[in-house]
C-alpha positions as CSV (number, residue, x, y, z in Angstrom):
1,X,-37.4,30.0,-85.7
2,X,-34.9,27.7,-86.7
3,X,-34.7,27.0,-90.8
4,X,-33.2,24.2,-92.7
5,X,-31.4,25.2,-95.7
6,X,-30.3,22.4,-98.4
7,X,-27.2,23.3,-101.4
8,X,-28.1,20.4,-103.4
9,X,-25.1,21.4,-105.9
10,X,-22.2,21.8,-103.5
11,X,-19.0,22.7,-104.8
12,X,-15.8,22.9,-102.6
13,X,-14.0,25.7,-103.0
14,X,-16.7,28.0,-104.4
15,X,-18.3,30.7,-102.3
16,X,-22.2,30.2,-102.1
17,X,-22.5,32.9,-100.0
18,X,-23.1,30.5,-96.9
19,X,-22.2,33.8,-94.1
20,X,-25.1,35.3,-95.4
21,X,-27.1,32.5,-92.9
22,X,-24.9,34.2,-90.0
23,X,-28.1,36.5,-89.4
24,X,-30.4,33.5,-89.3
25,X,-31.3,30.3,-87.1
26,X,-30.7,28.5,-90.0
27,X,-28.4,24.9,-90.6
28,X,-26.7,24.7,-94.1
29,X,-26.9,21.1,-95.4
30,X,-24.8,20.9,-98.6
31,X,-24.0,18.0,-101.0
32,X,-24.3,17.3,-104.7
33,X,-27.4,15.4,-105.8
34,X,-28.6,14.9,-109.4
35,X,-31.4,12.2,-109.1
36,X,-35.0,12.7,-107.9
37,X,-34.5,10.2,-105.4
38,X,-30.7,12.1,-103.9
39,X,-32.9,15.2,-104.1
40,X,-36.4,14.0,-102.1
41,X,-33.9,12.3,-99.4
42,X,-31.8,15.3,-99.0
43,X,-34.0,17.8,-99.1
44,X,-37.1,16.4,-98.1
45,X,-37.8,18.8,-95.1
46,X,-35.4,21.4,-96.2
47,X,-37.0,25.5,-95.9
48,X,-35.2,26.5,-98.6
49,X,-33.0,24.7,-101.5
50,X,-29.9,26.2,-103.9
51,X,-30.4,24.0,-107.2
52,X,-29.8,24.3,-110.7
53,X,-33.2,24.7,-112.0
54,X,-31.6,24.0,-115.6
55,X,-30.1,20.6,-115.2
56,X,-31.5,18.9,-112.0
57,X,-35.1,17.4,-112.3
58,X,-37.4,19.8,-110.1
59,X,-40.5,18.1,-111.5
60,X,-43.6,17.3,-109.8
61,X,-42.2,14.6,-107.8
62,X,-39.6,16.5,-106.3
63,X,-41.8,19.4,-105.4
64,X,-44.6,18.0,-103.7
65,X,-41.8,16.5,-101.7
66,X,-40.6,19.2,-100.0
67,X,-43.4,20.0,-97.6
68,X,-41.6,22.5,-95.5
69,X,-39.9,24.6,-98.5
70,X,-40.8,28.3,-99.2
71,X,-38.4,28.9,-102.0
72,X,-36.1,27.1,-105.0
73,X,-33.2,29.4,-105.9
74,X,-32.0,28.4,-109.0
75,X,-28.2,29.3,-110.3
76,X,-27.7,30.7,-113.8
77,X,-30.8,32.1,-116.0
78,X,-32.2,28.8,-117.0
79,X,-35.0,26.6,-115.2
80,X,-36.7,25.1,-117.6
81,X,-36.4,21.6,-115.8
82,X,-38.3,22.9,-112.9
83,X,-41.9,22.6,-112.7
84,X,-43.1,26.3,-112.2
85,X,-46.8,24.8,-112.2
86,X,-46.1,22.6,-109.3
87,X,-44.6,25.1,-107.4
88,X,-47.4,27.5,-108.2
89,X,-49.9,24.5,-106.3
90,X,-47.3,24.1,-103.4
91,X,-46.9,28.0,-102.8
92,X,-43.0,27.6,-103.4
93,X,-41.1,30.9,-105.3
94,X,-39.1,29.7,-107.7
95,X,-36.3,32.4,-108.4
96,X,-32.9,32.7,-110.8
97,X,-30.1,35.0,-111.8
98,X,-31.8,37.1,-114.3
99,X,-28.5,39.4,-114.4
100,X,-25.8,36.4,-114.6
101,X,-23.4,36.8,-117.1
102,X,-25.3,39.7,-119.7
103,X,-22.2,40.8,-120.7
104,X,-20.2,37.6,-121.2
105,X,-23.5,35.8,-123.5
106,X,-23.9,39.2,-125.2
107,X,-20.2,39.4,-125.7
108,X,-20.4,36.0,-127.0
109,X,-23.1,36.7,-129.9
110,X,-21.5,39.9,-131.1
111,X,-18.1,37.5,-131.5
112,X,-19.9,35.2,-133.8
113,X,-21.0,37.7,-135.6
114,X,-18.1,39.5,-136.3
115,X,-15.9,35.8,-136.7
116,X,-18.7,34.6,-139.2
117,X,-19.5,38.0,-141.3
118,X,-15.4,38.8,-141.7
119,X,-14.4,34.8,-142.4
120,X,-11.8,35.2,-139.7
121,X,-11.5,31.3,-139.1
122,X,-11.3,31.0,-143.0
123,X,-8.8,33.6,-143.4
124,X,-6.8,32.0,-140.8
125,X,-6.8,28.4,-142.0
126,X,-5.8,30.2,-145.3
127,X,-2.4,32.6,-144.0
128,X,-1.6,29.2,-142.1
129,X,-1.8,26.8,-145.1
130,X,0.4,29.4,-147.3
131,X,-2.7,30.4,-150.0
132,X,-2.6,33.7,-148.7
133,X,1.2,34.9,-148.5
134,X,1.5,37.9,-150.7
135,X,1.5,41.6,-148.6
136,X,-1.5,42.8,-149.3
137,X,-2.5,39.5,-151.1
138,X,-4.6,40.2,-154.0
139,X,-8.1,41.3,-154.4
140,X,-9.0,37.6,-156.1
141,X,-7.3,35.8,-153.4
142,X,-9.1,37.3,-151.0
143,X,-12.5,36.7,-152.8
144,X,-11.7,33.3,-153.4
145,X,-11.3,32.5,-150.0
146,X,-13.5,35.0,-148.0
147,X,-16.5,36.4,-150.6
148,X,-18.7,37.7,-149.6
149,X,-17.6,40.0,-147.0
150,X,-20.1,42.8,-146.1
151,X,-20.0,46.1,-144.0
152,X,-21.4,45.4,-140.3
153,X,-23.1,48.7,-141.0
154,X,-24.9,47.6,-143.8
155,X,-26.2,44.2,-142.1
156,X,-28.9,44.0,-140.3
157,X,-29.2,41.6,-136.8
158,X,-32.6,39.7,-135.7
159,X,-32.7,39.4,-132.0
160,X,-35.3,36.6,-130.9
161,X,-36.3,37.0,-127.2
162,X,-36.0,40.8,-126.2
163,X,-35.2,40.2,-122.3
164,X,-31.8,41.3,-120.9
165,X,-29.5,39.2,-122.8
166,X,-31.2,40.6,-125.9
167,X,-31.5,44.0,-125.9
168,X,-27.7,44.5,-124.2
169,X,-26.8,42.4,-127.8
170,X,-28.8,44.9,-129.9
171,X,-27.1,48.0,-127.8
172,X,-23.9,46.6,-128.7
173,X,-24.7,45.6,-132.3
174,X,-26.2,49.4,-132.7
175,X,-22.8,50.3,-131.3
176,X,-21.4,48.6,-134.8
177,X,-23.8,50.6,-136.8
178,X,-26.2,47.7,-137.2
179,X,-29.8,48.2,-138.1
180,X,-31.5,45.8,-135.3
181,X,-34.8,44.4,-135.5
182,X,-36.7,41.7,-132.8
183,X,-38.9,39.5,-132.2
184,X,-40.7,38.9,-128.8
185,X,-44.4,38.3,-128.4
186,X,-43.6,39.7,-124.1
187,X,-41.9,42.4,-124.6
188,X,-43.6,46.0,-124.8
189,X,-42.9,47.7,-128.1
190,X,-41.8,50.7,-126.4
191,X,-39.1,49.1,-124.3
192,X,-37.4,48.0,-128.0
193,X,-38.1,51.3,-129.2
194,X,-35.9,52.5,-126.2
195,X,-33.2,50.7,-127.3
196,X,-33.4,51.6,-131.1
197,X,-35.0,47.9,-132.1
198,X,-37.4,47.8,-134.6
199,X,-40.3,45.4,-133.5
200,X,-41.2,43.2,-136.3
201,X,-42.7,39.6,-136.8
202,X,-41.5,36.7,-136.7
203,X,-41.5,36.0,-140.5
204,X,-39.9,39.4,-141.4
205,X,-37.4,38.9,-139.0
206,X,-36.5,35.7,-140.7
207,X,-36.2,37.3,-144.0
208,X,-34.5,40.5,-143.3
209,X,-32.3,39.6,-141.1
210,X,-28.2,39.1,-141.8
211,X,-27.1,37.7,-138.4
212,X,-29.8,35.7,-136.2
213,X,-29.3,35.3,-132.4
214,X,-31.4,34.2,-130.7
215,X,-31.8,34.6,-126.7
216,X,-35.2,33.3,-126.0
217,X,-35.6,30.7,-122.8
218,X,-36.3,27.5,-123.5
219,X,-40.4,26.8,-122.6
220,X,-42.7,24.5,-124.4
221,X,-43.9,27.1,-126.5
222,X,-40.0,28.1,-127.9
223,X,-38.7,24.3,-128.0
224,X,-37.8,23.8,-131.6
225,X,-39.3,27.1,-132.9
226,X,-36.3,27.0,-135.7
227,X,-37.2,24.1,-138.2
228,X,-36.4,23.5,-141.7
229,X,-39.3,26.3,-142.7
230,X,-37.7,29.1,-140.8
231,X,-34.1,28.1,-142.3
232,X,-35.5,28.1,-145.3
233,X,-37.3,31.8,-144.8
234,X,-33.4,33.3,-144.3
235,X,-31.4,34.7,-146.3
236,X,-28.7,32.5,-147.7
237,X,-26.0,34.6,-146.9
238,X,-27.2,35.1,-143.5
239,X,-25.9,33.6,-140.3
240,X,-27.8,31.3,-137.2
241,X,-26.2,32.2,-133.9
242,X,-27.7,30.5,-130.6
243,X,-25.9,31.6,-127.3
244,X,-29.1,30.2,-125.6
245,X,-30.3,26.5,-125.7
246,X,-29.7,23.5,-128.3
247,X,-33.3,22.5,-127.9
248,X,-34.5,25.9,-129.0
249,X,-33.5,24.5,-132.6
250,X,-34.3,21.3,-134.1
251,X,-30.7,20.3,-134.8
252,X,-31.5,17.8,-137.9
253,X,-33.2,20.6,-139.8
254,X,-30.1,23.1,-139.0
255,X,-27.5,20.9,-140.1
256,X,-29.5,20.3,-143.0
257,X,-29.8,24.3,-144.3
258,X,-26.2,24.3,-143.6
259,X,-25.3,21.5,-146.0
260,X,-28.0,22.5,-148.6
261,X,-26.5,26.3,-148.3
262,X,-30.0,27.4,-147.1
263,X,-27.7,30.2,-144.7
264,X,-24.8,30.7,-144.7
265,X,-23.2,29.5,-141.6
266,X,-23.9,29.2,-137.3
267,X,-22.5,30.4,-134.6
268,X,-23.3,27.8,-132.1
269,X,-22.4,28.3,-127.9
270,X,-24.8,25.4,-127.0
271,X,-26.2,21.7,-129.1
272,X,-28.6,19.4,-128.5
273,X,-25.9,17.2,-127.2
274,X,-24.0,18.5,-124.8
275,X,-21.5,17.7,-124.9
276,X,-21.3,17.2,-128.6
277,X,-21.5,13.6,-130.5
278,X,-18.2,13.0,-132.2
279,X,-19.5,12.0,-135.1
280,X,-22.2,14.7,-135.7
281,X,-21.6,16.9,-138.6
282,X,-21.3,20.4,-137.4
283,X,-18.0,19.4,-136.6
284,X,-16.8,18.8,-139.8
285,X,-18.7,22.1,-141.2
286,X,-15.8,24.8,-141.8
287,X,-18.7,27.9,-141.7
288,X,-19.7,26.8,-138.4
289,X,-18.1,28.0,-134.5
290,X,-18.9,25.7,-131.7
291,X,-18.2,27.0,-128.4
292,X,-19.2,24.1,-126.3
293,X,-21.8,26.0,-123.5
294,X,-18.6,28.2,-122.3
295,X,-20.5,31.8,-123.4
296,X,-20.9,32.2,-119.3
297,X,-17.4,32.5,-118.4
298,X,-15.5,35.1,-117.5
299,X,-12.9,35.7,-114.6
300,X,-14.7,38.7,-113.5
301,X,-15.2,38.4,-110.2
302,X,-18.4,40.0,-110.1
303,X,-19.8,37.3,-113.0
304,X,-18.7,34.5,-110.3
305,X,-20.6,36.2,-107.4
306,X,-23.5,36.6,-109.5
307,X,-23.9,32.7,-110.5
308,X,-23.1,31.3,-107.1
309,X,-23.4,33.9,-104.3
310,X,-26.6,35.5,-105.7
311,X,-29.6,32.8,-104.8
312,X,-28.5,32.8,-101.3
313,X,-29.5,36.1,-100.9
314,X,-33.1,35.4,-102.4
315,X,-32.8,32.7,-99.5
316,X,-32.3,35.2,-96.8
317,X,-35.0,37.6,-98.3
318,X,-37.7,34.3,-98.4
319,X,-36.6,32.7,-94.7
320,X,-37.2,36.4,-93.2
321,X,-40.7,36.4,-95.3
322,X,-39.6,38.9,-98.1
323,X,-40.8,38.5,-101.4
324,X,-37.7,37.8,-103.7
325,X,-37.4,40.2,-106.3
326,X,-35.9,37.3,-108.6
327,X,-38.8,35.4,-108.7
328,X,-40.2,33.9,-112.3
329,X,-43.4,32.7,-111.1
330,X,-45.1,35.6,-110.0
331,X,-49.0,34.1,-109.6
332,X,-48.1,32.5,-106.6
333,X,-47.0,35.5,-104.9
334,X,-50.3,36.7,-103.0
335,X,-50.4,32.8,-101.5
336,X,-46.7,32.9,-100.9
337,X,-47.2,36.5,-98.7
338,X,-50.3,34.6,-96.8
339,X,-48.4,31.7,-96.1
340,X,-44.5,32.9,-95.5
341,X,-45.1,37.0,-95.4
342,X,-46.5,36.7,-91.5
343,X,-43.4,34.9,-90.2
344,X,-40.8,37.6,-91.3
């Protein structure tokens, strides 16, 4: 049987894993297309499609569309722009890279955490400007520029969204001494238990907590899920970090509890706006980092297989009638199997 796969987010020079199709019948068709209308005539009668699930609209539209397609592999984590309920109806598996870049994003978090909770970036404006010069500098310098400065073992970190990203955060931050407590309505309270998290809700997390991060994915049900009340419920010397999504956050009501000294800084890898506005205020804000969606990267060559080798091989699995073990939307397996499983 002969199979029509569509790359609708072709980049030359990167490896998609395209000899992986040597095994098959199967013609690769790749391009870049960002509109619903590039997608539908591209991919229109395409088996299986390589997209970014996070960024290209995979709504309803689309979907119904593609009335030969068996599977949407998504790059990255995210794929909240793809219409899992549509899918469901059209018996298409939707899968990602649940495993892409752990260590990078987890990496990330624990940086904030130690940049914001030791003042580094104020300390360093400060030996640069000449206000700290002495060796050591006094104690009173130091407070007047850095206070207060606590012991990471004393702090304790709120993890919102218990999945991968968050509990290899916690392991590290437990690594530091931390006392680690989380939040996650689908996440068994033995699995955080495993990993020495204390469950909690969502309100004590708020108010306990030192350092915040928060690693939940972006659904209708997270989207904006820190307002001005949950600012308001931290500590003031605590610290907002978000190596997830800007939408997760309503962004007015952040830069608000930063201006107001609600907390006491953010650690910010993504925005609302990406990229950022020039003239909105977290860039003026000396307390805050902004890392500009870059918490993926590393030159790790496994980290680049992951992101753009790894859906073609959930391709290969779903053209030979496999389930794909990467697959988020589970409920249409059992239709999936009657329709694709018998041509394996």
């Amino acid at each position: 049987m002969s199979f029509k796969v569509v790359n609708t987010i072709f980049i030359p020079g990167l490896d998609f894993g395209a000899r992986l199709l040597e095994s098959l019948d199967a013609t690769l068709v790749e391009g870049k297309w960002q509109t619903e209308d590039e997608i539908i005539t591209n991919a229109a009668d395409a088996d299986a499609v390589i997209c970014t699930g996070s960024l290209q609209p995979f709504n309803r539209r689309v979907i119904a569309s593609l009335s030969k397609c068996r599977i949407l592999a998504s790059l990255g984590i995210a794929y909240e722009r793809t219409d899992l309920e549509a899918a469901n109806e059209h018996g298409i598996v939707v899968t990602n890279v649940p495993d892409y870049c752990i260590d990078e994003v987890s990496g990330r978090a624990i940086a904030f955490m130690l940049a914001l909770g030791h003042k580094l970036f104020q300390l360093d404006k400060a030996v640069r400007e000449k206000q700290l010069c002495f060796v050591p500098p006094s104690r009173k310098a130091v407070m007047d520029i850095a206070y207060p400065i606590f012991r990471m073992r004393d702090q304790t970190l709120g993890i919102v969204g218990l999945g991968r990203l968050g509990l290899t955060t916690a392991r590290k931050a437990r690594g530091l001494g931390m006392r680690v407590v989380g939040y996650d309505p689908y996440v068994l309270k033995g699995v955080m238990m495993s990993r020495e998290v204390q469950l909690v809700d969502f309100g004590t997390l708020l108010r306990e907590s030192d350092f915040i991060s928060i690693h939940a994915p972006l659904t209708d049900e997270t989207r904006n899920m820190f307002g001005h009340e949950e600012f308001r419920k931290m500590k003031r010397t605590g610290y907002f970090i978000n190596t997830a999504r800007g939408e997760l956050v309503e962004q007015p009501a952040l830069i608000q509890a930063l201006e107001e000294g609600l907390i006491a800084g953010a650690g910010l890898d993504v925005t609302v706006d990406e990229p950022i506005a020039a003239d909105n205020p977290l860039l003026r804000m000396p307390n805050v980092i902004l890392t500009g969606h870059s918490a993926w990267y590393s030159t790790t060559a496994d980290s680049v297989s992951e992101f753009w080798g790894k859906p073609m091989s959930q391709v290969i699995l779903a053209l030979k009638g496999k389930w794909p073990p990467y697959a988020v939307n589970h409920q249409v397996k059992q239709m999936w199997l009657e329709k694709w499983g018998r041509r394996g």
